[in-house]
C-alpha positions as CSV (number, residue, x, y, z in Angstrom):
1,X,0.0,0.0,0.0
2,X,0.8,3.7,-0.9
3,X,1.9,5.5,1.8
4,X,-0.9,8.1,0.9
5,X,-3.3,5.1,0.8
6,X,-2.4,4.1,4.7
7,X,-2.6,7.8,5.5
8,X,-5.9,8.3,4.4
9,X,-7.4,4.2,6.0
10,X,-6.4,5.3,8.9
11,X,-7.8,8.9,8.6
12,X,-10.8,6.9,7.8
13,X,-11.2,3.9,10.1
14,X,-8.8,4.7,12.9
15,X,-9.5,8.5,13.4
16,X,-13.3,8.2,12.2
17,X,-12.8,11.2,10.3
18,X,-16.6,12.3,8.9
19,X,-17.2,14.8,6.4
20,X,-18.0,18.3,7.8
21,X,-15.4,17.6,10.7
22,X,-11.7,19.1,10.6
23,X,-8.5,17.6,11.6
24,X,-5.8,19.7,13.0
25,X,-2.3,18.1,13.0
26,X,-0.2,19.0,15.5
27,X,3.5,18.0,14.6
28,X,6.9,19.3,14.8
29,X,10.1,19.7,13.2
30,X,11.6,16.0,13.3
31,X,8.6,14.9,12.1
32,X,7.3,17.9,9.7
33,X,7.0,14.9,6.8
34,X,4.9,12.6,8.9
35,X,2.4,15.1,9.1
36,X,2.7,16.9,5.6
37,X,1.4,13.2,4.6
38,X,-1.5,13.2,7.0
39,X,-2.5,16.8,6.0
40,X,-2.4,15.9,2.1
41,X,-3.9,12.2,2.7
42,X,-6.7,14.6,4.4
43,X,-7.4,16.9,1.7
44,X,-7.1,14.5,-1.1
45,X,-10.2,13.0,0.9
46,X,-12.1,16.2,0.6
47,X,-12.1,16.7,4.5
48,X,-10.9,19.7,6.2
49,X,-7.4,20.2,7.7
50,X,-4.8,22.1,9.3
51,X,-1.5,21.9,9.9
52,X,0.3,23.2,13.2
53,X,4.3,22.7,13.3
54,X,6.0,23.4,16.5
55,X,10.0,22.9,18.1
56,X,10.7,19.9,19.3
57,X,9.7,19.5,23.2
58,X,12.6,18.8,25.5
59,X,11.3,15.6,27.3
60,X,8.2,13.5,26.7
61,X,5.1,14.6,28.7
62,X,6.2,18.2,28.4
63,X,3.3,20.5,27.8
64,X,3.1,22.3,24.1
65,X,3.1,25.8,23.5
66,X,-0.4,27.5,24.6
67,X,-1.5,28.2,21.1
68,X,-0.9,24.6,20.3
69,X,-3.3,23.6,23.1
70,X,-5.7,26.4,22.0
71,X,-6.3,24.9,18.9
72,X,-6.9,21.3,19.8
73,X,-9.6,22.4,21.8
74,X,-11.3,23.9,19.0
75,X,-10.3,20.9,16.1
76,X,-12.8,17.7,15.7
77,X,-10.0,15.4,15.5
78,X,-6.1,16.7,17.0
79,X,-3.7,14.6,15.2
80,X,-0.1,14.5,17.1
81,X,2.6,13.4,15.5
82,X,5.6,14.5,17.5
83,X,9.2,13.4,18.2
84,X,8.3,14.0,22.1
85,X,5.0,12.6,23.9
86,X,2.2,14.6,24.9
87,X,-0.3,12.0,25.2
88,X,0.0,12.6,29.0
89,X,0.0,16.3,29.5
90,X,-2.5,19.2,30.3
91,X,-3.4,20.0,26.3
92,X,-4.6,16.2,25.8
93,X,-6.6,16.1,28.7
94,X,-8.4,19.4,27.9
95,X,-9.0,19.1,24.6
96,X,-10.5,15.6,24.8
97,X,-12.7,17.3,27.6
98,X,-14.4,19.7,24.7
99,X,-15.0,16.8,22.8
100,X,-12.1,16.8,20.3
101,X,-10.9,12.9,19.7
102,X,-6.9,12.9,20.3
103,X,-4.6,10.6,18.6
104,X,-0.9,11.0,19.7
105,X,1.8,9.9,17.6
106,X,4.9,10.3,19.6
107,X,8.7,9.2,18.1
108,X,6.3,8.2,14.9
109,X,8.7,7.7,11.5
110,X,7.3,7.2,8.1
111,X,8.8,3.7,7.9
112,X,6.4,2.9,11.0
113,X,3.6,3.5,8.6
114,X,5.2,0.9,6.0
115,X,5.2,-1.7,8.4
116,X,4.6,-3.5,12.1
117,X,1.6,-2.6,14.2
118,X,0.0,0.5,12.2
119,X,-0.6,-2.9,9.7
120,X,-2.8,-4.4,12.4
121,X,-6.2,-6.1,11.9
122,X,-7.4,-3.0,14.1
123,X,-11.0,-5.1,14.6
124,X,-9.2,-8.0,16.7
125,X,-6.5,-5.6,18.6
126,X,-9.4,-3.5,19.5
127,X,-11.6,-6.7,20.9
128,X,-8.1,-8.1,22.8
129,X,-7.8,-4.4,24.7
130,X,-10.9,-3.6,25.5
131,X,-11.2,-7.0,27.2
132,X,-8.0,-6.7,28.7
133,X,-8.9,-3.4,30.2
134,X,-12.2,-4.8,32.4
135,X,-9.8,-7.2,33.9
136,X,-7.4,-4.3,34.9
137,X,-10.5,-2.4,36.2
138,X,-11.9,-5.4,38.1
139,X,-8.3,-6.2,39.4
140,X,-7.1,-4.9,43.5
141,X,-3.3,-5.7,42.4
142,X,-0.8,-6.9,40.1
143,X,2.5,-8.3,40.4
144,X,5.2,-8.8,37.8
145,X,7.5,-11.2,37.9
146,X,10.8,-12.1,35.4
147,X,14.3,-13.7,36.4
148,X,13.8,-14.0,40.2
149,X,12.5,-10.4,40.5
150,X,8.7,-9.4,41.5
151,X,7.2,-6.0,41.7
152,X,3.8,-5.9,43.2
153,X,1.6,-3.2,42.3
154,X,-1.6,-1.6,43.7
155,X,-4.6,-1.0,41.4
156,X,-8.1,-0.5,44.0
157,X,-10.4,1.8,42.9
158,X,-8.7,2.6,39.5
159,X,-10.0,1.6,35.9
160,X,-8.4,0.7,33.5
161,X,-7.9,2.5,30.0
162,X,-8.1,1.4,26.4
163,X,-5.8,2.5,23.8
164,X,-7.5,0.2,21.2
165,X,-6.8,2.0,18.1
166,X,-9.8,2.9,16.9
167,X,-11.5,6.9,18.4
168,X,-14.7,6.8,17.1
169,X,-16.2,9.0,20.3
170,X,-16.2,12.7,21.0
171,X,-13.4,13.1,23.8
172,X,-12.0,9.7,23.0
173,X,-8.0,9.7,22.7
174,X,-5.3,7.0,22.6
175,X,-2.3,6.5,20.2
176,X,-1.8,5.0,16.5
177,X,-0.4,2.8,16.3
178,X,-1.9,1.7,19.2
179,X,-2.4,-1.4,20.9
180,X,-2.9,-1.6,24.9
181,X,-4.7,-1.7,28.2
182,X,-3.6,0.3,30.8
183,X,-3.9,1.8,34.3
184,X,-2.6,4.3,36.9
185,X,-1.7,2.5,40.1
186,X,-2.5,3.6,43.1
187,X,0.6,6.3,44.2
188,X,2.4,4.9,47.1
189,X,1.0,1.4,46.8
190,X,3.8,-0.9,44.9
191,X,7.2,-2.4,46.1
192,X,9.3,-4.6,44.8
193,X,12.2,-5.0,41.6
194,X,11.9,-5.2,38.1
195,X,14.1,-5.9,34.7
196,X,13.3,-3.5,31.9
197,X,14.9,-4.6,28.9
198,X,12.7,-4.0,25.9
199,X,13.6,-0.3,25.5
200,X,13.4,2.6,27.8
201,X,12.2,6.4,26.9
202,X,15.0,8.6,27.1
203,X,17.3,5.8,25.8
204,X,15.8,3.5,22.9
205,X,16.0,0.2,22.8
206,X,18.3,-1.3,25.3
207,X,21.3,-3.5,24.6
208,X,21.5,-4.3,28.4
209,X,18.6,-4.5,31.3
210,X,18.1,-1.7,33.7
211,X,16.8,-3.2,37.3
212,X,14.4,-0.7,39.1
213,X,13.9,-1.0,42.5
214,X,10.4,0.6,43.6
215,X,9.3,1.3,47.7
216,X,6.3,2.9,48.3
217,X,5.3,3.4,44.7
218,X,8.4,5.5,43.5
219,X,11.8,4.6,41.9
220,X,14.5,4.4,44.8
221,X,17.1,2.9,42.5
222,X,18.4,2.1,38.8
223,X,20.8,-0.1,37.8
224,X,22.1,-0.6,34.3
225,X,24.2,0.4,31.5
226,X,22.2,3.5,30.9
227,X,21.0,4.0,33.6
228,X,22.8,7.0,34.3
229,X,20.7,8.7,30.9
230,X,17.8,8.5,33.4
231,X,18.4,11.0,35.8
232,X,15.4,13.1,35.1
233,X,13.7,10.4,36.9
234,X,15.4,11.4,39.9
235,X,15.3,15.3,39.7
236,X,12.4,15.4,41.3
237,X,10.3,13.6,43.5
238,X,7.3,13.1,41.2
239,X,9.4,12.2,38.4
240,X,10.2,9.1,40.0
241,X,6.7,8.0,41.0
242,X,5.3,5.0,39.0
243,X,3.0,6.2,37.1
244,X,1.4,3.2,34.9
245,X,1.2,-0.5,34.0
246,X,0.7,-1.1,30.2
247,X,-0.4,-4.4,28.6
248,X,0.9,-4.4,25.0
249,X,-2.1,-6.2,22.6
250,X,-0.7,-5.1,19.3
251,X,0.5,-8.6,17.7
252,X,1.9,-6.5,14.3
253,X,4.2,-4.3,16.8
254,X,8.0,-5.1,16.7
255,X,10.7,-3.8,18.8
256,X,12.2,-1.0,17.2
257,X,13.3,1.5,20.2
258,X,10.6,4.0,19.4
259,X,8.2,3.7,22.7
260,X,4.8,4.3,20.7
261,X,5.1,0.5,18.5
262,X,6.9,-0.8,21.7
263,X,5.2,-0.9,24.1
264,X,2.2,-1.9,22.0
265,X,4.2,-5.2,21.6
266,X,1.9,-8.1,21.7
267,X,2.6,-10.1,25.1
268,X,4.7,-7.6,27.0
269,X,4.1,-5.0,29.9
270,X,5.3,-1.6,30.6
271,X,5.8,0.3,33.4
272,X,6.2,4.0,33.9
273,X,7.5,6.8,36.0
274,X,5.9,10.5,36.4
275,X,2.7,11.8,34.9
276,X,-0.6,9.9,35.4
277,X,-3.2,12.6,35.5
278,X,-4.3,12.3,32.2
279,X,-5.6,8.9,32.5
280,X,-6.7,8.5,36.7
281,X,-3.6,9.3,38.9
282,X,-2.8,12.2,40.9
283,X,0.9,12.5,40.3
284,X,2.2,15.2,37.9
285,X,5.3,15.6,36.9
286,X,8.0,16.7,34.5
287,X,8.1,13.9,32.1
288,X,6.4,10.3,31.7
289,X,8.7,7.7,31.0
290,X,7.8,4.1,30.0
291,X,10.1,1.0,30.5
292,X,9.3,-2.2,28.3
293,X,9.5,-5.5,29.9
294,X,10.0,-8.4,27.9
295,X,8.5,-12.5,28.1
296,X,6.9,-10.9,31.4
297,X,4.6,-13.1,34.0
298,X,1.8,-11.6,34.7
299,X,-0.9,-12.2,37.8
300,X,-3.8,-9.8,38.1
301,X,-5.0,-10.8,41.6
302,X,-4.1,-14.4,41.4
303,X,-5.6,-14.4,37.9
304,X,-2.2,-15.4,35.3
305,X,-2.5,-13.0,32.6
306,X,0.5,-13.5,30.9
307,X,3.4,-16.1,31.2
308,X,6.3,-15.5,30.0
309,X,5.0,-13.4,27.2
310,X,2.7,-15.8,26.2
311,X,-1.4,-14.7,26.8
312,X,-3.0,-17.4,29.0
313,X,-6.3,-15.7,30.4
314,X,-9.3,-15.9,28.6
């Protein structure tokens, strides 16, 4: 397929995209092409669009510049492909709020669009996540486990939220690709260690684990080759504070170092540190930083989700 062709299916069955509505894309310089396709993929569709192009953002959760956010608020459908995330930041939340439906794109490249999970059969990834996400919502607790370590996590009270791929909802917002269920833990309520080594935000893909060490629901300790790339996570207090649990349902995803396919990877789990109030937490902070774990076990409760990257629960 043309990648003016996969521009405009997903314009068309991922963003919903009706005639009479407009699409604003938000992008910035690194990826100016990415959304000069979507923009002309738009228009050669007869819909409306606009295109906003902003610096790159200095860390990923970082709010964008106030007429950026401005404008979302006002668009149908915001569009966001940008080299930095702000899936989880002040703009999303409140323009999803007015009603516009908010697809982020973060760390997107064209050759994403060529292959992997933007290829998906989007009817079954959507069907896998949304089921996924009602056992997250039903769960009390989850605990990770993968070579000897186990983090435990508490999830009471919190639901759990679908990035399925498909926004066909006033105020609905996710990624694309997309591809999980995923939830804020309670702050303060995990312990325990952990072995990312999928990729890391702030580093790419990793050539060697990092081990985390997590009291009282924040990052006390990092251990790895890069670990010392991560110090943002330690700046402040916040920064440090887990912020999510991810459930990757994508089964076109491959590992690539770019968080947004990541952690989307069929059969994995991510965790991450910082902001969580865009999707039920109360922790804001400067950045939101996601840590893919590879052939993970699973438990929700004492439900076994996943073992050893392989989907067991029906």
């Amino acid at each position: 397929m043309e990648l003016i062709e996969r521009a405009q299916r997903i314009i068309l069955d991922s963003l919903c995209l009706a005639e009479g509505e407009t699409l604003l894309v938000v992008t910035d310089d690194p990826t100016a092409e990415v959304g000069e396709l979507f923009y002309r993929a738009a228009r050669e569709l007869g819909r409306t669009a606009l295109v906003m192009q902003m610096p790159e953002l200095d860390v990923a959760g970082q709010e964008p510049p106030a007429a950026v956010a401005a404008a979302m608020k006002a668009a149908d459908v915001a569009l966001c492909p940008t080299a930095k995330s702000i899936t989880h930041t002040n703009a999303r939340i409140e323009a999803a709020a007015t009603g516009t439906r908010v697809v982020t794109m973060p760390g997107i490249t064209m050759d994403m669009l060529r292959a992997g999970a933007s290829c998906a059969d989007y009817t079954k990834v959507e069907a896998r996540t949304l089921h996924l996400t009602e056992k997250l919502t039903a769960a009390k607790s989850a605990r990770i486990e993968k070579d000897g370590h186990v983090l435990t996590l508490d999830l009471g009270g919190r639901c759990g939220v679908a990035s399925p791929g498909v926004y066909r909802e006033k105020g609905s917002s996710g990624n694309f690709p997309s591809g999980e269920a995923y939830i804020a833990p309670v702050e303060g309520g995990g312990s325990g260690t952990t072995v990312i080594d999928g990729s890391m935000v702030g580093v790419g893909k990793l050539e060697s684990p990092l081990t985390a060490t997590i009291e009282d629901g924040r990052l006390v300790a990092l251990e790895g080759e890069r670990a010392d790339d991560l110090g943002i996570l330690f700046a402040r207090p916040e920064n440090g504070v887990v912020a999510e649990l991810g459930i990757g349902t994508n089964d076109e995803a491959t590992l690539s170092g770019v968080i947004l396919e990541d952690e989307k990877l069929y059969g994995t789990v991510h965790v991450a540190f910082g902001t969580n109030t865009s999707f039920g937490g109360t922790n804001k902070a400067d950045c939101h930083y996601d840590g893919i774990i590879l052939k993970p076990t699973l438990y929700l409760d004492d439900e076994l989700i996943i073992d050893k990257g392989r989907f067991v629960a029906k």
